[in-house]
Each structure stands twice: as C-alpha cells, then as structure tokens.
Backbone as a printed PyTorch tensor [residue, N CA C, xyz], in Angstrom:
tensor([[[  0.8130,  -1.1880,   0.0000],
         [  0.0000,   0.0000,   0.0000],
         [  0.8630,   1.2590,   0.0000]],

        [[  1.9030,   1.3030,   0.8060],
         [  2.8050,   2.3140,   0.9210],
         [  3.6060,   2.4310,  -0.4880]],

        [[  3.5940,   1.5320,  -1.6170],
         [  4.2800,   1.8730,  -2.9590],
         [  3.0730,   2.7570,  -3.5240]],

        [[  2.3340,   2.0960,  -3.3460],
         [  0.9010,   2.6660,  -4.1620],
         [  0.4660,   3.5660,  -4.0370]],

        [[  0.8200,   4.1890,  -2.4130],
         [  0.3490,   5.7460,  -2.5400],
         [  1.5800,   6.7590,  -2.8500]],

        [[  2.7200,   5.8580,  -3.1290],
         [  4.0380,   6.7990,  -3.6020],
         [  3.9750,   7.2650,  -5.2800]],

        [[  3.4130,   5.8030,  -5.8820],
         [  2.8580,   5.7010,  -6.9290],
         [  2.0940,   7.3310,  -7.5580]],

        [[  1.1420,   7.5260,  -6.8150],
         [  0.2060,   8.7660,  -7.1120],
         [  0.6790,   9.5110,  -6.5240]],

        [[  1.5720,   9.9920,  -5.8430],
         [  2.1050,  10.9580,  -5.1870],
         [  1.5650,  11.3640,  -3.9270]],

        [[  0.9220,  10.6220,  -3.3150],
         [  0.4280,  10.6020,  -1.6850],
         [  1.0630,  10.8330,  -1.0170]],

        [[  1.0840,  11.3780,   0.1600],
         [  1.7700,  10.7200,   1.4690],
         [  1.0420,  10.9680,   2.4590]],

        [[  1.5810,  10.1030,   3.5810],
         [  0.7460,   9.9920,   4.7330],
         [  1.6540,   9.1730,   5.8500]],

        [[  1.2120,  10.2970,   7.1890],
         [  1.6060,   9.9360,   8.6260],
         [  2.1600,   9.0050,   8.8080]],

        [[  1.2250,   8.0560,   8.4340],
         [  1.2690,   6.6590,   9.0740],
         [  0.4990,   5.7980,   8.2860]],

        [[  0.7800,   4.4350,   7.9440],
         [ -0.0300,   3.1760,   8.0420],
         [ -0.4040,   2.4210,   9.0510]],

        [[ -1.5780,   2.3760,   9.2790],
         [ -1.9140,   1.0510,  10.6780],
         [ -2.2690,  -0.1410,   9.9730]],

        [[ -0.9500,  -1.4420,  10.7240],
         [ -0.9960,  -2.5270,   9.9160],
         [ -1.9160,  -3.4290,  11.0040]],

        [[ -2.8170,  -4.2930,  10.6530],
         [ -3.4560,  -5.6310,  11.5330],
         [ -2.7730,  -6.9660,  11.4110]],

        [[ -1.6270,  -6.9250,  12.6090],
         [ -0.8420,  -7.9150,  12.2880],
         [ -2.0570,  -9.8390,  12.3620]],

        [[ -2.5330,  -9.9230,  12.9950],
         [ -3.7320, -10.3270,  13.4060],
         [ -5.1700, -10.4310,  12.9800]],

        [[ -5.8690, -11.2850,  11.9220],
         [ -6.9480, -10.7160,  12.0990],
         [ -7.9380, -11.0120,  12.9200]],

        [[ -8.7360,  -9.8580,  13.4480],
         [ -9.0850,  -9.5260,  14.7170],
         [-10.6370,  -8.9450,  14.6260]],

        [[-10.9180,  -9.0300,  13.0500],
         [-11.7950,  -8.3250,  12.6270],
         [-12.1320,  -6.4690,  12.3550]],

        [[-12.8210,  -6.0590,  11.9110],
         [-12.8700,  -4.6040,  11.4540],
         [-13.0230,  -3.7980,  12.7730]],

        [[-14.3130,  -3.9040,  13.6870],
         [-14.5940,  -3.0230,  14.3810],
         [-13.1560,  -2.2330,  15.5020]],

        [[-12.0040,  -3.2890,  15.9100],
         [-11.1420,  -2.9290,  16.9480],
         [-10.0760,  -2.1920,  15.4490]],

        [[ -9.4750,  -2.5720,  14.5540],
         [ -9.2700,  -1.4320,  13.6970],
         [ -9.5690,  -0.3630,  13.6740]],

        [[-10.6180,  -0.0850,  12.7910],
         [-11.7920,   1.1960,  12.9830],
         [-11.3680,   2.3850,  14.4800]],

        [[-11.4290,   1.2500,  15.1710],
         [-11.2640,   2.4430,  16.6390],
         [ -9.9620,   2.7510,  16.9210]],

        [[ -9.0030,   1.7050,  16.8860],
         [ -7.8670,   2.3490,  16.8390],
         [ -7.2320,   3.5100,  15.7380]],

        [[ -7.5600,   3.7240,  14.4810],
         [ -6.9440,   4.3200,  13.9520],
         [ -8.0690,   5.6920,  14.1180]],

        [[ -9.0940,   5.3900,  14.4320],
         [-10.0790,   6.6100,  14.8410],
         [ -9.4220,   7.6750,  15.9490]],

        [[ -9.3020,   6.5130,  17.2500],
         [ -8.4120,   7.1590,  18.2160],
         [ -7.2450,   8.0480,  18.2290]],

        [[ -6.3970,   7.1600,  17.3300],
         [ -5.1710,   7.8950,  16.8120],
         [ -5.4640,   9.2990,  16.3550]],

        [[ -6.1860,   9.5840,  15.4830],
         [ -6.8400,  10.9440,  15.1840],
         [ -7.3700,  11.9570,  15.9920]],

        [[ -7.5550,  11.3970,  16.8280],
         [ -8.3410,  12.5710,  17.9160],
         [ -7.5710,  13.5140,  18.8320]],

        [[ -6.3190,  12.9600,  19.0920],
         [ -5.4020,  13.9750,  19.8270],
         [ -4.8460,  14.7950,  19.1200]],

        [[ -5.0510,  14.6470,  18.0560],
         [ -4.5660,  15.6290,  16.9780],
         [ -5.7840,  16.7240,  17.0140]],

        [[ -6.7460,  16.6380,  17.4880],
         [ -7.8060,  17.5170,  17.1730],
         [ -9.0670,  17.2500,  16.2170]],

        [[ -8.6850,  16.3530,  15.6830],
         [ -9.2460,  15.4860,  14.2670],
         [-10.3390,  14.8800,  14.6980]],

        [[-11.3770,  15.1370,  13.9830],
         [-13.0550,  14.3760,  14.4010],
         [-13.0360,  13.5630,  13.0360]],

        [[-12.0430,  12.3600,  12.6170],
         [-12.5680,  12.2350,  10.6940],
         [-13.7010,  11.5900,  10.3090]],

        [[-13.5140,  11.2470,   9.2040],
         [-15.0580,  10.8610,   8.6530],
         [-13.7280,   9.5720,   7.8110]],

        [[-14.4230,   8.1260,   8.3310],
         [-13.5180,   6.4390,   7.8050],
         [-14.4070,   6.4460,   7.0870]],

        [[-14.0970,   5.9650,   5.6550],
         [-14.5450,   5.1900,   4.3900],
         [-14.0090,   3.8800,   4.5180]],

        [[-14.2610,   2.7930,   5.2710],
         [-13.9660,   1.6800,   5.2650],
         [-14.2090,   0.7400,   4.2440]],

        [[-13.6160,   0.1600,   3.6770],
         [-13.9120,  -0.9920,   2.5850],
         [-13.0180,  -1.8500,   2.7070]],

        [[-13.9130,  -3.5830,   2.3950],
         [-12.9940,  -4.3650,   2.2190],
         [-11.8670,  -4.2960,   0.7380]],

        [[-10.9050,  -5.1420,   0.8730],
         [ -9.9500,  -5.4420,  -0.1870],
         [-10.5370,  -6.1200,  -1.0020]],

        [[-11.6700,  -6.4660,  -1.1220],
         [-12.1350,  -7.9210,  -2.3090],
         [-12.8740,  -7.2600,  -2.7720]],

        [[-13.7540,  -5.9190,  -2.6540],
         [-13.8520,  -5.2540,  -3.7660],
         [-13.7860,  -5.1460,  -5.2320]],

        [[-15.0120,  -5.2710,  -6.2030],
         [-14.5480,  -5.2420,  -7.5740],
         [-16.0350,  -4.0350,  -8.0570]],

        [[-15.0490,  -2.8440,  -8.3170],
         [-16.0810,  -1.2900,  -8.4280],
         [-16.1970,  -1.8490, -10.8840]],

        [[-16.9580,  -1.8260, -10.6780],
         [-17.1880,  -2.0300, -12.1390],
         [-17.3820,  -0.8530, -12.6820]],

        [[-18.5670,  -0.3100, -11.8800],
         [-18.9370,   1.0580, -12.0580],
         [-18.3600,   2.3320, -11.7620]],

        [[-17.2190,   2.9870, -11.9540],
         [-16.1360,   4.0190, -10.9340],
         [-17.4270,   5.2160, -10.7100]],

        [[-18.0680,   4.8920, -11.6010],
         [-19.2150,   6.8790, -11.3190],
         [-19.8070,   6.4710, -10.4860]],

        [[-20.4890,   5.6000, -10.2740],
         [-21.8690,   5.5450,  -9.7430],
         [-21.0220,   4.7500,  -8.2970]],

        [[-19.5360,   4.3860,  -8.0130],
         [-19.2310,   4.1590,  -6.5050],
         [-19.0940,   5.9080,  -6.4040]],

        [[-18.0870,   6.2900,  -6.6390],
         [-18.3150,   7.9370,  -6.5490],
         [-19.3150,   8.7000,  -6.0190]],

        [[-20.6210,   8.6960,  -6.7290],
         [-21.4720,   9.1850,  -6.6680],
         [-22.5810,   8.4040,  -4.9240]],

        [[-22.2000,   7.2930,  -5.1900],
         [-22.5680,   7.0170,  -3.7800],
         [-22.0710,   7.3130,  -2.4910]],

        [[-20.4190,   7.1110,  -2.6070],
         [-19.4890,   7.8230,  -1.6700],
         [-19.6780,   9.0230,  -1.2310]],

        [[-19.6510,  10.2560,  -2.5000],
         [-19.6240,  11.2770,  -2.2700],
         [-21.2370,  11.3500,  -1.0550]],

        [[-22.3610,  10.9770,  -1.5090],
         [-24.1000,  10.9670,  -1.1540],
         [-23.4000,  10.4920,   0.6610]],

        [[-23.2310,   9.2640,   0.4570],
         [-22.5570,   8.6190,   1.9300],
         [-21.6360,   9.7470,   2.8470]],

        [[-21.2360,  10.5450,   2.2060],
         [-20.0640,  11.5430,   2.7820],
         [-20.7690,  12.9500,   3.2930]],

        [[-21.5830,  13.1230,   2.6040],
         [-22.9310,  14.2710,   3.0450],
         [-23.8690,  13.6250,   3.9840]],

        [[-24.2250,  12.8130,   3.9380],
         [-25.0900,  11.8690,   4.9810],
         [-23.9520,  12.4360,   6.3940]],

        [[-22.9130,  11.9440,   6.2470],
         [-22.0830,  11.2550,   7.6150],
         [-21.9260,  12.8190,   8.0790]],

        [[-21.8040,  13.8440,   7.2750],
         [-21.0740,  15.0240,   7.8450],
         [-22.7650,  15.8620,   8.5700]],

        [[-23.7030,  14.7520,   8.3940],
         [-24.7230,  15.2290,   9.3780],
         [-25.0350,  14.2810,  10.4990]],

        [[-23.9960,  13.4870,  11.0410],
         [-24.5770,  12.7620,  12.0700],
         [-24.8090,  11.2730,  11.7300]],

        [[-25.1650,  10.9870,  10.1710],
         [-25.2570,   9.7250,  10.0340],
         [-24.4680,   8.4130,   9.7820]],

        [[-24.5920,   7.4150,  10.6570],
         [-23.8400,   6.3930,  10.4530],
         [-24.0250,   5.3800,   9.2720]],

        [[-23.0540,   5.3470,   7.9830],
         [-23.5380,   5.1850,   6.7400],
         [-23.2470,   3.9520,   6.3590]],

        [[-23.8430,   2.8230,   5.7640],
         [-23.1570,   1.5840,   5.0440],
         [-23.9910,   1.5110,   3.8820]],

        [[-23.1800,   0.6410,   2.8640],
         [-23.1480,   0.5500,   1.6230],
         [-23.9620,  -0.7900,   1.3620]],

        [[-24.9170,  -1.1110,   0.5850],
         [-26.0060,  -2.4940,   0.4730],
         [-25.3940,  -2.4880,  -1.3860]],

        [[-25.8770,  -3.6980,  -0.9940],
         [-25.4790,  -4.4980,  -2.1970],
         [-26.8780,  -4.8220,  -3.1920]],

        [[-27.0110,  -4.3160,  -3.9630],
         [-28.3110,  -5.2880,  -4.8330],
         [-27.9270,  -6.6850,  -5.2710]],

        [[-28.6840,  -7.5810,  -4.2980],
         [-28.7310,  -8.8820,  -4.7890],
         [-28.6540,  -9.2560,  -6.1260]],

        [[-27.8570, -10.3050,  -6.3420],
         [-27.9570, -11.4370,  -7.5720],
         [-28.7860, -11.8480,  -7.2600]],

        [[-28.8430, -12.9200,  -6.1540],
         [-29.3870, -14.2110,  -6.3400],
         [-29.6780, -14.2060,  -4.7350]],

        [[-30.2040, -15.4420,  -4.2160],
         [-29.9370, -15.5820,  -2.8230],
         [-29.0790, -16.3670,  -2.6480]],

        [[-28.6720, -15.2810,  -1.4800],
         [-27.1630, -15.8550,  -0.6050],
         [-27.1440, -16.0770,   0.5860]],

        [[-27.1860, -17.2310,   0.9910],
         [-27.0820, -17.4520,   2.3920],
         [-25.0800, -16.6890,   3.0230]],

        [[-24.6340, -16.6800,   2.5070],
         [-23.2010, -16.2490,   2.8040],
         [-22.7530, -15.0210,   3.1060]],

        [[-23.9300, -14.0670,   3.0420],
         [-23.9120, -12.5320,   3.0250],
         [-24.7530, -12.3370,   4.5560]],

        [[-24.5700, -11.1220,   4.8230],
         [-25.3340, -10.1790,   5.6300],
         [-26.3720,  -9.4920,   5.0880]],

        [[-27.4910,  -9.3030,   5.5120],
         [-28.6650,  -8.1920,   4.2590],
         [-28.9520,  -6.8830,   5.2980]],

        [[-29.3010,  -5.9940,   4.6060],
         [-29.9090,  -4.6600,   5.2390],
         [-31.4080,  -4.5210,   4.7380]],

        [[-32.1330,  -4.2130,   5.9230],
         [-34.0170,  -4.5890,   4.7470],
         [-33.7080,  -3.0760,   5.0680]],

        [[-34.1890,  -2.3150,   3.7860],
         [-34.2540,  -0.5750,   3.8480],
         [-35.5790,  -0.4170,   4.2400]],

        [[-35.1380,   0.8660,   4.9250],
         [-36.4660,   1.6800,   5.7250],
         [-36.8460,   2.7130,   4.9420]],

        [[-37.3750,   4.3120,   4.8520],
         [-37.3930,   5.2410,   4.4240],
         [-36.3220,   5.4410,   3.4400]],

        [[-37.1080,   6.3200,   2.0900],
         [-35.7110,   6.8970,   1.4320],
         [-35.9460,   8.4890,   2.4570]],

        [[-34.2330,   8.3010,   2.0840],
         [-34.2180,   9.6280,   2.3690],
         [-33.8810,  10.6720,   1.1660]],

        [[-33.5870,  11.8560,   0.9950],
         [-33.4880,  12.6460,  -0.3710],
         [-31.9170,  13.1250,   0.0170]],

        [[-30.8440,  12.9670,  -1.2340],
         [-29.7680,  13.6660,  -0.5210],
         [-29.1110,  13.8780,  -2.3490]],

        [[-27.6050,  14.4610,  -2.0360],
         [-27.2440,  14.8350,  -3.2810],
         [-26.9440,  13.5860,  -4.1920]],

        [[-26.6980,  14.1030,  -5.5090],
         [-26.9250,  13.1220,  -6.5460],
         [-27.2070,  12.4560,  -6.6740]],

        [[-27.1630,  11.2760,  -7.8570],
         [-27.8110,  10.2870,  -7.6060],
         [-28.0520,   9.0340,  -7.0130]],

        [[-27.2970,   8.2420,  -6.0380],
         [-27.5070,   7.5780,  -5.1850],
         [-28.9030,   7.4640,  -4.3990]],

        [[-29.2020,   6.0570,  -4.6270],
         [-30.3300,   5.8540,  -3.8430],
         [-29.8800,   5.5890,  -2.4040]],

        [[-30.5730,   6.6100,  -1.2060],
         [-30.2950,   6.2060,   0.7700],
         [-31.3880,   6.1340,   1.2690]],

        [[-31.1910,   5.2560,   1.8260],
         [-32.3520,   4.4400,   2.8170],
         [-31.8360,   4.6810,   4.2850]],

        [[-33.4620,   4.7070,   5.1010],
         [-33.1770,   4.3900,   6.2410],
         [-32.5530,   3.5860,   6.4830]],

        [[-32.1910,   2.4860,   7.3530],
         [-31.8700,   0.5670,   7.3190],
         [-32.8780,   0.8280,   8.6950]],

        [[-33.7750,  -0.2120,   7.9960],
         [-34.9580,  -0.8380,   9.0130],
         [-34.2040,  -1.9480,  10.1360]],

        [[-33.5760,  -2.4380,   9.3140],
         [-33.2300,  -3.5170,   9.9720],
         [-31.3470,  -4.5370,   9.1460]],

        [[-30.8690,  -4.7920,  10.2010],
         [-30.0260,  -5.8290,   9.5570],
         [-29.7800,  -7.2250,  10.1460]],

        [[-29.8110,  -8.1240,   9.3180],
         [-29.7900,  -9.5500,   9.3300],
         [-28.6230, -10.2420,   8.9940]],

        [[-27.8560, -11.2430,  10.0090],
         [-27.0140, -11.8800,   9.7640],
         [-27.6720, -12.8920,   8.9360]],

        [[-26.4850, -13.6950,   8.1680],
         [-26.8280, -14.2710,   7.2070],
         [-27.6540, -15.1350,   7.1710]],

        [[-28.6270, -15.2850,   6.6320],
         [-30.2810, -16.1560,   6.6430],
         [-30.3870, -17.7700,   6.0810]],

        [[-31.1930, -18.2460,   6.2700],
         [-31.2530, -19.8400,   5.8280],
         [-31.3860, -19.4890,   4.6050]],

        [[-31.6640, -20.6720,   4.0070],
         [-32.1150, -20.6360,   2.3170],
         [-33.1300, -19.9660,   1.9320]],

        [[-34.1830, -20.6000,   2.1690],
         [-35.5640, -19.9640,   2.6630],
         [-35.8590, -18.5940,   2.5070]],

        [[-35.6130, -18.0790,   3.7590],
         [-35.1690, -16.5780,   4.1070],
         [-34.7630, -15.9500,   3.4390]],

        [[-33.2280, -16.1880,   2.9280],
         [-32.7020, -15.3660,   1.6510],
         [-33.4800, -15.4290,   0.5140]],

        [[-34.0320, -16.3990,  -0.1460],
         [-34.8400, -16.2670,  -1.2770],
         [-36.3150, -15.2770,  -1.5500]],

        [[-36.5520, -15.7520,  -0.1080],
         [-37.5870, -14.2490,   0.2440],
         [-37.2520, -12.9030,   0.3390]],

        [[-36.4130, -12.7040,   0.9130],
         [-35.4700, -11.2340,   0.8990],
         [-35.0940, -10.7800,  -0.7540]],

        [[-34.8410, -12.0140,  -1.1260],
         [-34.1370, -11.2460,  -2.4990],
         [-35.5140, -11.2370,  -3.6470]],

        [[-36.4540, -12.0960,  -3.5400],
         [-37.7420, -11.9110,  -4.1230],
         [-38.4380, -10.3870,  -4.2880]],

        [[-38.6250, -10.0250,  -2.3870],
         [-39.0450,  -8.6600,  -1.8420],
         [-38.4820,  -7.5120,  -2.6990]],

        [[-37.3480,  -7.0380,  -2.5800],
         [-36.6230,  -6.2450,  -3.2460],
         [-36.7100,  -5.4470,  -2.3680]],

        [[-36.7290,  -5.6810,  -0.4630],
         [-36.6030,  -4.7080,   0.2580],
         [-35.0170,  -5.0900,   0.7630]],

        [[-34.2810,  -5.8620,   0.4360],
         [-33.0640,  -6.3340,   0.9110],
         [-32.0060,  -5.8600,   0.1590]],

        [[-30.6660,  -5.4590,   0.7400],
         [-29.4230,  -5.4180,   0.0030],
         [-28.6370,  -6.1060,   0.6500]],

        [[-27.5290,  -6.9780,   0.2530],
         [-26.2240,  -7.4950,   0.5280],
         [-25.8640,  -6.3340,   1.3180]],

        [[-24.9870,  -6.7840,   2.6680],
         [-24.3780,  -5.8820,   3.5940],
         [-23.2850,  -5.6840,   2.9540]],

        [[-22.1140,  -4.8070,   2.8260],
         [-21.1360,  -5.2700,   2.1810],
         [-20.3670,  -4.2410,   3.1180]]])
C-alpha cells in the first residue's frame, strides 16, 4: 500500500498494519483514536480489499451521497443489490428513502440480518426490500 500511494504521489503519517486478524470493528477504533489527539473528528470510508467497483461513477457518486449523509450525524453503510440468494452474506431490509445529493439511492436501514437460511434469503431477495451488507 505504501508503494501505491508513492505511486500517485500521496503521502501519509502513518499506516496502521493488523498484524492479526481480529476483525474490522477494533481497527476502525484504533486508527479513529489515533486521530483525535490531533484535534481530528474524521469521517472512515472503510472498505474491504475484495472489492470489484465495475462502475467508478456511480461508486463515486454514492461515496460522495454517503459523505454528506455522515457530515450530518449519520452512520452510513453501503447495500449491495442482490444477484441471487445468498445465504453467505449479511442483508440490510431498507427503511425510508431519504433525499440527498446526486444520484444515489439512501435508505433508512430498518433492519439488519445476519446471514439467513435458504428460505429466508430467497424471500429477501424476491421482496426487493433487501441489500447485501457489504
């Protein structure tokens, strides 16, 4: 990662490496923490590495929507429109839209569900009130 942001001409403080995996949430807080004695309130764009953006506008355009959301208080995640049903995923059933800039569709999240039987998922993804957690 550290070639890659030399690559584009980046630089930065620091890298925080997870020698361990330990999962996302104790990450997240540590490098959050780190920020704060500095004075720093930031706003994390977390994403996994297995990631494949097909679309570069329309992640953009959601990011950016996600980034106006957060700079009012809201805690933001990204849903997936189902393929198929997946028992192997997490789902978010959306609540309310809400109206925000461009075009990105944001939802309340009514609710989120660890990953569901067969059953279950096939109903979720039938509904079209479900997205892949991602």
């Amino acid at each position: 990662m550290a070639e890659q942001l030399r690559e584009i001409d980046v630089t930065t403080e620091s890298i925080l490496l997870e020698t361990l995996g330990r999962n996302t949430a104790p990450v997240l807080a540590i490098a959050a923490l780190k920020l704060l004695p500095q004075g720093l309130n930031p706003l994390l764009l977390v994403l996994s590495a297995d990631h494949i953006i097909k679309d570069v506008s329309a992640y953009h355009d959601a990011s950016n929507s996600g980034e106006s959301f957060a700079q009012k208080g809201f805690f933001i995640t990204f849903g997936i429109v189902p393929e198929m049903a997946e028992t192997g995923y997490g789902y978010i059933r959306k609540g309310d839209q809400l109206s925000g800039p461009g075009s990105a569709e944001v939802f309340k999240i009514a609710e989120f569900v660890e990953k569901p039987d067969k059953k279950t998922a096939e109903e979720y993804f039938k509904s079209g009130l479900y997205c892949w957690n991602s």
